[in-house]
N, C-alpha and C positions, 0 to 999 in steps of 0.2 A: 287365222282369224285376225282381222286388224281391228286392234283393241282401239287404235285413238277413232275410228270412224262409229264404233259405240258408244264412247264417252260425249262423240258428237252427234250423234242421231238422240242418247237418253235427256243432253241438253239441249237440244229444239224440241223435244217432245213436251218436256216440261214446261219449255218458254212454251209452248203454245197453249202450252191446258192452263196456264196459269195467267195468259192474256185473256183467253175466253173464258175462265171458270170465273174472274172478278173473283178472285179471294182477296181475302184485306189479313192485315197482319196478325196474327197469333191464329191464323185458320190452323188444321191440319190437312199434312198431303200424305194418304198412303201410299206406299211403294211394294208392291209384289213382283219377285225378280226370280226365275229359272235361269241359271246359268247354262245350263244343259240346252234350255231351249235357245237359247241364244246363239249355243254352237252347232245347236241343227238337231240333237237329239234328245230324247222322251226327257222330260220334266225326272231329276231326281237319280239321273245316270250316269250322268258327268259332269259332276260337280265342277265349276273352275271360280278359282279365286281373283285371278285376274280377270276374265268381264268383270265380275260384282265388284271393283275397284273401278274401272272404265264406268259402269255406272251409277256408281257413287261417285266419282268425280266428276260425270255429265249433272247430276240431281242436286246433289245437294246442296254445291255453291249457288246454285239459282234461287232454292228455297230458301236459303240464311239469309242471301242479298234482300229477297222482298218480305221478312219475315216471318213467315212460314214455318212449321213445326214439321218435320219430318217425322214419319213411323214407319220403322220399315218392318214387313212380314216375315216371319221366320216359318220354315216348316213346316207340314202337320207333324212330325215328328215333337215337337213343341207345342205343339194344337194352334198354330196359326198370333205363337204372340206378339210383341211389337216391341221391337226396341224404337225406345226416345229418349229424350234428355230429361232428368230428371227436374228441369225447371216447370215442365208440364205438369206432374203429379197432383199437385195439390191445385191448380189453377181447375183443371178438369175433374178433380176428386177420384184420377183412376188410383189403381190398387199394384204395387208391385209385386212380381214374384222372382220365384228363382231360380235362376237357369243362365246358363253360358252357352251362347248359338257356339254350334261349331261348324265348317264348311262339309265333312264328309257322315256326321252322326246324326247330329240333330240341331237342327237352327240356320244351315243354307247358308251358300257363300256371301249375300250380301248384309242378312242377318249379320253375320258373324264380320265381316269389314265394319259395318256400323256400328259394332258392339266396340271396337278397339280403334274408331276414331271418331267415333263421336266426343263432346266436352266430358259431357257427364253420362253413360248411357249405362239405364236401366232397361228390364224388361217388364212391361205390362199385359195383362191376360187377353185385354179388352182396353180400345179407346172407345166402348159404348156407345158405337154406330156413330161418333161423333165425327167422323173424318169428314172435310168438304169437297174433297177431291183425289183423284188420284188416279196411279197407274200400274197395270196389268202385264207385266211383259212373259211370256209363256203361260196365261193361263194356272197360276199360281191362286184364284178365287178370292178377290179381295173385297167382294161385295160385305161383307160380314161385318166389316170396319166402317162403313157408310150411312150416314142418315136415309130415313126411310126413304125419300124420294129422289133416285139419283137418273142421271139423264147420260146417255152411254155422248161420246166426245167424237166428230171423225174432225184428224188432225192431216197435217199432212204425210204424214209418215204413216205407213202400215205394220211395220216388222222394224224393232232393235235387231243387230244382227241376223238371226234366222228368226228369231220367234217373234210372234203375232203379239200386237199388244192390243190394250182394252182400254180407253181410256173412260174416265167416268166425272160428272163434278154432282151436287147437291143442290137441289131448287128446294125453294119451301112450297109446302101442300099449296094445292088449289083447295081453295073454300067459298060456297056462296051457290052452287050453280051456276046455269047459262046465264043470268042475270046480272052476274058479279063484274066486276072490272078488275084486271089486274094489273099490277107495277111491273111494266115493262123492265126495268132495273133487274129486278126479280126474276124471272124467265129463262 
């Protein structure tokens, strides 16, 4: 597997969701990441550490540069919780808890790189559907992190490594009816 062509496939993927998702600074970007599926096998079977470092080093500099929060998904073994920096906490009123991702138990290889290079990284249960975008790479289910109304992304890339990705961003509700006019901005 050539890790540097994932690190540069997970950074065009985000440059792209994040040209067309119009986030503005302190948004959140979910990241759900199989390592396994990356290298071509079932979600949860082959753990590897280095992808999840390929892309964390494709993601995350991009999100820091434009401001952006990062949370990444760990597990269901850990029931799908979020490492972030604790500068988020109180801005968003989430709740921390307690747990150490690990790459082969519980918390997934990119879980557990962002746990040990992030500034400050806690875990939280729930970012409260509050994410405004984000990305799916094996099928990892990161709807759960997303404001209600998310609109699926096609980017140019189909597959980090081997696995299928999903990409997603957040519109606000349509309200009013056929009648209404809406902010094209918005959309």
């Amino acid at each position: 597997m050539d890790f540097k062509e994932v690190e540069e496939q997970s950074r065009t993927a985000v440059s792209e969701i994040l040209k067309e998702a119009r986030l503005k600074k302190g948004d959140i970007f979910v990241i759900g990441c199989s390592s396994s599926e990356i290298l071509g096998d079932q979600i949860g079977t082959a753990t590897n550490v280095d992808a999840a470092k390929a892309v964390y080093d494709g993601i995350i500099p991009v999100l820091k540069e434009n401001g952006i929060f990062a949370a990444v998904q760990c597990c269901e073994h850990l029931n799908r919780a979020l490492v972030v920096e604790r500068e988020i906490l109180d801005k968003y009123d989430f709740e921390q808890v307690n747990a150490i991702p690990q790459p082969n138990h519980a918390g997934g290889a990119l879980g557990t790189v962002a746990y040990e290079r992030f500034d400050d990284p806690i875990l939280v249960e729930s970012v409260k559907a509050k994410a405004d975008a984000g990305i799916d790479i094996g099928g990892t289910m990161i709807g759960m992190h997303m404001h209600s109304v998310v609109v699926p992304m096609r980017i140019s890339l189909r597959k980090i490594g081997a696995a299928p990705i999903i990409c997603a961003r957040h519109r606000p509700k349509y309200v009013g009816g056929q009648r209404a006019i809406y902010d094209e901005n918005l959309m």
